[in-house]
Structures are given as C-alpha cells and as structure tokens.
MARMIGU-398141 format. One record per atom (N, C-alpha, C): residue number from 1; chain; atom name; x, y, z. Coordinates in steps of 0.05 Angstrom, whole numbers, padded with zeros to 5 digits. Layout:
<recs>
nr | kette | atom | X | Y | Z
NUM | A | CA | X | Y | Z .
...
</recs>
This chain:
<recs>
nr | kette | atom | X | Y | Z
1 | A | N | 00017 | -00024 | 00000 .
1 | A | CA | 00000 | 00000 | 00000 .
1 | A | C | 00018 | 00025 | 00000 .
2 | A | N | 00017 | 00050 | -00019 .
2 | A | CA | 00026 | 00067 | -00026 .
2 | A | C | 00028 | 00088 | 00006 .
3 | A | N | 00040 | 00106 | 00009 .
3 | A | CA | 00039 | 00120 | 00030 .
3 | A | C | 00016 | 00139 | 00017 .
4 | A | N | 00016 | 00145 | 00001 .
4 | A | CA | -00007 | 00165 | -00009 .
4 | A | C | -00037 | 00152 | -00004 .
5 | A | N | -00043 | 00129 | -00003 .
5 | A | CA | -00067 | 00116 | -00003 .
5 | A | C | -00087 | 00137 | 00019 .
6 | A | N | -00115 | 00148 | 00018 .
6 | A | CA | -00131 | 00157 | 00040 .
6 | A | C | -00156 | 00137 | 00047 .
7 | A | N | -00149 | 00112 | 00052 .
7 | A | CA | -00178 | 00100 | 00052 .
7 | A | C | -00193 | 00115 | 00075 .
8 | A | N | -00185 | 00111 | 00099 .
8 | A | CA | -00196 | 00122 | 00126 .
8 | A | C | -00208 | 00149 | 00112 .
9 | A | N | -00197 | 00172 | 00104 .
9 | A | CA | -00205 | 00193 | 00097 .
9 | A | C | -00231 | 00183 | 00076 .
10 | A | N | -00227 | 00174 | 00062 .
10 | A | CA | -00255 | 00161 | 00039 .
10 | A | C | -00276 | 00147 | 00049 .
11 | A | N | -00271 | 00134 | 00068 .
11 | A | CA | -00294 | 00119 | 00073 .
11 | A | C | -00310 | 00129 | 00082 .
12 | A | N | -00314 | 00155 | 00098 .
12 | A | CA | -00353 | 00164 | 00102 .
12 | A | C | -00347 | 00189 | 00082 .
13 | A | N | -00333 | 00196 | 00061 .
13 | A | CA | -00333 | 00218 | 00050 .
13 | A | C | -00364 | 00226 | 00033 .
14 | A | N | -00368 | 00244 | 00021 .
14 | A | CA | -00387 | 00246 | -00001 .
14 | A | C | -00371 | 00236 | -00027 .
15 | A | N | -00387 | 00231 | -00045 .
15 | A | CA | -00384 | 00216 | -00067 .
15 | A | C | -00364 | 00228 | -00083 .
16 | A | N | -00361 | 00263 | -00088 .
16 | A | CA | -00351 | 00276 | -00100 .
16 | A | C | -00323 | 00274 | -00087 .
17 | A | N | -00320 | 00272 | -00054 .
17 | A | CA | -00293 | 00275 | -00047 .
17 | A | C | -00278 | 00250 | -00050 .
18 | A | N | -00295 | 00231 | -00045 .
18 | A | CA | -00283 | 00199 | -00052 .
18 | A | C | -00270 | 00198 | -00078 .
19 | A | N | -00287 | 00209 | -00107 .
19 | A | CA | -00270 | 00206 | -00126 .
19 | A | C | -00239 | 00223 | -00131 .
20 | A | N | -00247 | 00252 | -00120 .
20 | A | CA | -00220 | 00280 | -00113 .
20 | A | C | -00199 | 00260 | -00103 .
21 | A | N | -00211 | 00242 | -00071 .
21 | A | CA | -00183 | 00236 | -00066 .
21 | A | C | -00165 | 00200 | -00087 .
22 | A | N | -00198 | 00188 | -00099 .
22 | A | CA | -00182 | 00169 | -00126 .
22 | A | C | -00156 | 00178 | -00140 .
23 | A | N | -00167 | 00203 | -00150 .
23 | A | CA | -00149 | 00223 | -00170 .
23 | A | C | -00129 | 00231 | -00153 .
24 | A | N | -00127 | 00236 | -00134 .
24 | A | CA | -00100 | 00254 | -00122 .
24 | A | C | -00081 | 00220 | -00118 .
25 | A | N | -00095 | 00201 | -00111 .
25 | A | CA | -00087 | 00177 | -00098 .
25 | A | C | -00061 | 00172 | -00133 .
26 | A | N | -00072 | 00175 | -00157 .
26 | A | CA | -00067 | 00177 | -00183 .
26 | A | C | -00048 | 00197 | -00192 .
27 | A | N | -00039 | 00207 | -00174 .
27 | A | CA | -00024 | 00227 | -00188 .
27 | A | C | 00008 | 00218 | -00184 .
28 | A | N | 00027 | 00245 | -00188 .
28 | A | CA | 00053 | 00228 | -00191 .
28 | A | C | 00059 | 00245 | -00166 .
29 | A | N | 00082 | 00222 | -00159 .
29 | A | CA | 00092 | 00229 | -00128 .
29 | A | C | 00105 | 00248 | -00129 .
30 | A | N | 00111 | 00265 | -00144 .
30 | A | CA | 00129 | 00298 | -00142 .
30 | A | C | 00101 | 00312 | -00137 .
31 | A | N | 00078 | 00304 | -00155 .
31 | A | CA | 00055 | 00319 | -00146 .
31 | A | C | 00036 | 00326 | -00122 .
32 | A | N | 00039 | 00297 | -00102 .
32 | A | CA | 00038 | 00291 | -00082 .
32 | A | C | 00047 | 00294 | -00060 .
33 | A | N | 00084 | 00305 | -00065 .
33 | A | CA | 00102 | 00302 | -00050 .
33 | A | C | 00087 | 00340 | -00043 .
34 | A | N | 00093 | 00354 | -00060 .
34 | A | CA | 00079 | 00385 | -00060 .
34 | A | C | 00050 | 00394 | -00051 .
35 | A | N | 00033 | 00384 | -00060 .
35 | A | CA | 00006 | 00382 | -00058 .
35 | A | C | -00005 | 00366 | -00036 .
36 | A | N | -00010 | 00381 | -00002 .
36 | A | CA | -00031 | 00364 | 00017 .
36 | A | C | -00057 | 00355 | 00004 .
37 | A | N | -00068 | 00337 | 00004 .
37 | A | CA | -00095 | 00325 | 00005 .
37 | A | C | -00119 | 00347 | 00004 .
38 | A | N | -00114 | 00366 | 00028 .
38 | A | CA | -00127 | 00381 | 00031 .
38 | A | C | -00133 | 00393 | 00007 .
39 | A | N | -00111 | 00400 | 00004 .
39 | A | CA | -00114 | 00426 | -00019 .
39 | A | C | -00126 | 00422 | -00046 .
40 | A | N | -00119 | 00398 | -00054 .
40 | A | CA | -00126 | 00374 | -00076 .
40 | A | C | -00163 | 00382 | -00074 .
41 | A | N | -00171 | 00361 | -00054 .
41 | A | CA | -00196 | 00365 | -00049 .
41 | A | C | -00210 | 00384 | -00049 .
42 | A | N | -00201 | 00408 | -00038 .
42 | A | CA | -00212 | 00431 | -00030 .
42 | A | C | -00210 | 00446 | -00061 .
43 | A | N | -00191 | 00442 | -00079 .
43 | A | CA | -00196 | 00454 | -00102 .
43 | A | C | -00213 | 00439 | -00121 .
44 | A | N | -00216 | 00410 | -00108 .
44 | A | CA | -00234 | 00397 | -00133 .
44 | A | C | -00257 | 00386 | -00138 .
45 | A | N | -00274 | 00387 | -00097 .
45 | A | CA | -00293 | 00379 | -00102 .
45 | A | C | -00308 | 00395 | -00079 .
46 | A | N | -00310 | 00414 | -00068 .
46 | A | CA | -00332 | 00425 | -00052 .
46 | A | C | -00338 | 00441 | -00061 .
47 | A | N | -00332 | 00456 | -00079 .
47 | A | CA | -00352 | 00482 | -00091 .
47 | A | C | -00392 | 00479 | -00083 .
48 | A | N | -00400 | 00458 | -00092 .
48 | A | CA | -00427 | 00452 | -00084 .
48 | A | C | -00432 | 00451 | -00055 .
49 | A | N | -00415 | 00450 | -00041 .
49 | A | CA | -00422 | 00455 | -00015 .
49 | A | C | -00415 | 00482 | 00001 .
50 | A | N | -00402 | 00496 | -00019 .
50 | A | CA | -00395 | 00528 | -00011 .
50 | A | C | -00413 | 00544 | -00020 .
51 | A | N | -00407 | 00568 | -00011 .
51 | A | CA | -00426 | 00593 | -00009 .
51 | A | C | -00421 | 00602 | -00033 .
52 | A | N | -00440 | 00621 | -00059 .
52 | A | CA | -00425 | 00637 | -00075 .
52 | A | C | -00412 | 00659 | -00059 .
53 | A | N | -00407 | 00669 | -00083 .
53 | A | CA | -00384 | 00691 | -00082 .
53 | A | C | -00397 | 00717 | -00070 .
54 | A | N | -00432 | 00718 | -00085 .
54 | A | CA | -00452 | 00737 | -00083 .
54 | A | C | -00471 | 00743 | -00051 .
55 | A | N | -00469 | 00713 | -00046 .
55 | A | CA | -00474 | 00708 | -00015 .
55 | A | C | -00461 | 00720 | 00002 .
56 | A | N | -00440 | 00721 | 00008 .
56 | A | CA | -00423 | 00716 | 00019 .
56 | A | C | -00416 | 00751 | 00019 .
57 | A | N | -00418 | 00763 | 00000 .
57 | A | CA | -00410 | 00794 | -00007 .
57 | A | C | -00389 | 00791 | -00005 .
58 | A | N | -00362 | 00777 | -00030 .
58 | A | CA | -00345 | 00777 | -00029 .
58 | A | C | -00337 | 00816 | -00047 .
59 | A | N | -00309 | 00820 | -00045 .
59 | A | CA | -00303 | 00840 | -00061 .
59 | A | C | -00272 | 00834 | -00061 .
60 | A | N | -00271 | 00842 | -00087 .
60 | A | CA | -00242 | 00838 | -00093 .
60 | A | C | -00228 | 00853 | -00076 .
61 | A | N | -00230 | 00877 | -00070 .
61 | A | CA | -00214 | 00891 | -00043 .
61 | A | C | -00219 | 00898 | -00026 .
62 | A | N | -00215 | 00883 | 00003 .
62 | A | CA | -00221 | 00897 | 00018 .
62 | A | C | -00225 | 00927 | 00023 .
63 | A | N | -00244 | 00930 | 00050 .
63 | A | CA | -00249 | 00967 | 00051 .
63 | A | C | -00239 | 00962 | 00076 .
64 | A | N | -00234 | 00940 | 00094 .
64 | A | CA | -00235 | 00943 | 00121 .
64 | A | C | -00197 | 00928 | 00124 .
65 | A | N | -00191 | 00953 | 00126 .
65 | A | CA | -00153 | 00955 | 00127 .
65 | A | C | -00138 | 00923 | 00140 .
66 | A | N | -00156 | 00918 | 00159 .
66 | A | CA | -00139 | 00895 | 00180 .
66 | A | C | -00158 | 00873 | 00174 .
67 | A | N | -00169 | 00868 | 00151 .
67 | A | CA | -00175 | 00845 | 00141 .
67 | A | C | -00183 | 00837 | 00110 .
68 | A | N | -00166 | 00816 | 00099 .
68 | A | CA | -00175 | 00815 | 00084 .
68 | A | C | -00175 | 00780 | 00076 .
69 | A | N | -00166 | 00774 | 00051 .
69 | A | CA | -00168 | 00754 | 00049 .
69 | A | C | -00142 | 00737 | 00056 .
70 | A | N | -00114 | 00752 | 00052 .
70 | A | CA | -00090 | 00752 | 00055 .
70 | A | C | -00092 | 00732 | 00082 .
71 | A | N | -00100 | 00745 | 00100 .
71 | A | CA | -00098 | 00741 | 00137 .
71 | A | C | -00120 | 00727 | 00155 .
72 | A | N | -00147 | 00713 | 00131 .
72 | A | CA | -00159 | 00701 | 00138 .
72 | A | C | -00155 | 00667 | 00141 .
73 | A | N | -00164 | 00654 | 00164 .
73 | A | CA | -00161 | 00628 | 00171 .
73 | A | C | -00175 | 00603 | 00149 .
74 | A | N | -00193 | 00616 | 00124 .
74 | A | CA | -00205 | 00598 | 00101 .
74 | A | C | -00188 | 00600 | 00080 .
75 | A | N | -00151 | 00615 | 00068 .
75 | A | CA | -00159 | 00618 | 00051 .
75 | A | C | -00129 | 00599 | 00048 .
76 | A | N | -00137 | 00581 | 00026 .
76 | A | CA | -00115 | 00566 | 00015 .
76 | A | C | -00103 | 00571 | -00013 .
77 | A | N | -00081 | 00566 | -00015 .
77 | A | CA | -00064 | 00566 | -00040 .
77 | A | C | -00070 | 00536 | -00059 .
78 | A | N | -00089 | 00534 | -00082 .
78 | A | CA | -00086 | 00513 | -00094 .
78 | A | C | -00057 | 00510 | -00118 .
79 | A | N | -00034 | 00500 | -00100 .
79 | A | CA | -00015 | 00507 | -00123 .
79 | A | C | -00022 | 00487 | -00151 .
80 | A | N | -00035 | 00464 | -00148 .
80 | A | CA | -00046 | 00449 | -00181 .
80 | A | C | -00048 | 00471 | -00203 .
81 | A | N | -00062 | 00496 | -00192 .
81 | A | CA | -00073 | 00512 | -00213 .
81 | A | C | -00059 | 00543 | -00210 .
82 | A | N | -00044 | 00545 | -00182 .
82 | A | CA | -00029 | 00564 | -00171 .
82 | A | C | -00046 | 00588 | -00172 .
83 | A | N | -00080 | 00581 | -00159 .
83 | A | CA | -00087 | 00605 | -00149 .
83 | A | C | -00101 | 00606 | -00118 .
84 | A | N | -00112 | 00627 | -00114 .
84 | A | CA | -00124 | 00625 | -00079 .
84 | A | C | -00156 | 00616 | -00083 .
85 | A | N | -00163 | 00601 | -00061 .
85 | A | CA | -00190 | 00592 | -00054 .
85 | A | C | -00190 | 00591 | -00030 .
86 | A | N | -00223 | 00590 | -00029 .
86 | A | CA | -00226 | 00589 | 00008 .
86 | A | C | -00241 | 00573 | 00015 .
87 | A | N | -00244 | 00565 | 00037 .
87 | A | CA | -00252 | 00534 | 00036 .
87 | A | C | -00286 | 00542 | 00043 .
88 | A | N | -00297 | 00560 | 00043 .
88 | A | CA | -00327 | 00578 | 00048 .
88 | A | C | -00338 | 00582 | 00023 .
89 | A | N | -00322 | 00593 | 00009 .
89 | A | CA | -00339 | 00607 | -00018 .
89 | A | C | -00320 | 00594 | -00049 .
90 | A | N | -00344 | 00597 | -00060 .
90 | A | CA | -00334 | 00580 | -00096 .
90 | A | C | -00309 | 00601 | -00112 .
91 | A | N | -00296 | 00593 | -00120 .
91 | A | CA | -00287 | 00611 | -00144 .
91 | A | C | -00261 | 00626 | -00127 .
92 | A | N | -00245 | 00630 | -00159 .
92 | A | CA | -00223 | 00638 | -00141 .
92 | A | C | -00224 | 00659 | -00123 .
93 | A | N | -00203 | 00670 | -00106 .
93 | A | CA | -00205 | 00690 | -00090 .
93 | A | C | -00187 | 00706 | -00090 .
94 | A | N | -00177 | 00730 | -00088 .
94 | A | CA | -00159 | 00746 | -00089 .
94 | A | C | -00147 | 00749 | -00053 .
95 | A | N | -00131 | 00748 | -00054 .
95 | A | CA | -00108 | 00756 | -00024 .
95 | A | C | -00114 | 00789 | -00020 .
96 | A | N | -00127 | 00805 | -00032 .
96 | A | CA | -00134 | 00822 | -00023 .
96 | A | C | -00169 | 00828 | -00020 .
97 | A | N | -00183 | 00810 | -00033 .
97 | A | CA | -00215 | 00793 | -00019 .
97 | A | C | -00211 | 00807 | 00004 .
98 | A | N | -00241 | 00798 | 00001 .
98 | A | CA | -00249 | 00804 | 00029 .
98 | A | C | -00284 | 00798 | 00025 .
99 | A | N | -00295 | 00784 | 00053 .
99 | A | CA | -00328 | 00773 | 00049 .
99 | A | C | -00335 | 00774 | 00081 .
100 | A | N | -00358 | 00766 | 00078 .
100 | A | CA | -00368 | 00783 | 00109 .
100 | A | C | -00363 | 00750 | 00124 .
101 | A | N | -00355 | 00730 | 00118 .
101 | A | CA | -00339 | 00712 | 00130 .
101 | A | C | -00315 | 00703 | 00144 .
102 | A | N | -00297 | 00729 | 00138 .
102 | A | CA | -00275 | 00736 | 00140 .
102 | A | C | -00272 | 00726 | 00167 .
103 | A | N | -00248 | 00719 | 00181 .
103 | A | CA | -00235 | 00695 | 00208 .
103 | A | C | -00215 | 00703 | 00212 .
104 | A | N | -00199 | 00725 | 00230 .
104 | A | CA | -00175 | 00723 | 00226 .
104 | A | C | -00166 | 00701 | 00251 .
</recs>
C-alpha cells in the first residue's frame, strides 16, 4: 500500500470527495510530495457545498484595512492551478478579498 493511499479519509466521504481523493491517490509522487490532500480536495470537489461569491458579499478589495483575504483562517493556495480559494466560498479569491466571513 502506497503511502499516499486515504482510505480512512474516503470511507464516510461524499461521493464527489471519494472520487477528488481516487485522483490525487493517481497522481505522480512529485505531485503529491507538494500538494496536501487538503488542498487537492478543496480545489476539486466542494464548490457545491460552498457559499457563492454573491452570498457571501465577497469583493475583490477589501475596505476594512486589518482584514482581508491575505490574513484570513479559510484561505488556501491551490498550487495544481497556482491560485487562492477558500474553503467557504466557490471561485477563485484574491489575497486582497475580502467577504463578510472573513476569520482572522
């Protein structure tokens, strides 16, 4: 068994994350060795379970100086595609974002 294998993680997943982590399970070990699971997943299968963009009152720039998307606790780097997402709302996000979800 591969060190990459997630069964434990798969087995009560939703259907969509079960297959995210097939594919990451499939990828090449330089890609794996770079890329947490997390991030894999998080860029490839929760959108349907996130908020839009519109919900959420995202804006590309913050107005409120000491927060934005940069310094919030949702927002990840998907390097696969080498842009920002957050694990709350669909679609990419800008490091200078900002949504009324905001966590620092």
């Amino acid at each position: 068994m591969s060190k990459f294998k997630y069964e434990k993680a798969k087995k009560n997943a939703p259907p969509g994350t079960k297959e995210s982590i097939d594919r990451f399970d499939q990828m090449s070990d330089e890609y794996k060795e770079k890329t947490p699971l997390l991030y894999h997943v998080l860029g490839e299968s929760t959108p349907a379970y996130k908020m839009s963009q519109d919900d959420s009152d995202y804006v590309k720039t913050s107005k409120v100086p000491s927060q934005n998307c940069e310094n919030c606790i949702f927002t990840y780097h998907q390097p696969k595609r080498d842009v920002y997402i957050c694990s709350q709302i669909r679609g990419k996000i800008r490091l200078s974002g900002w949504c009324r979800l905001w966590k620092g």
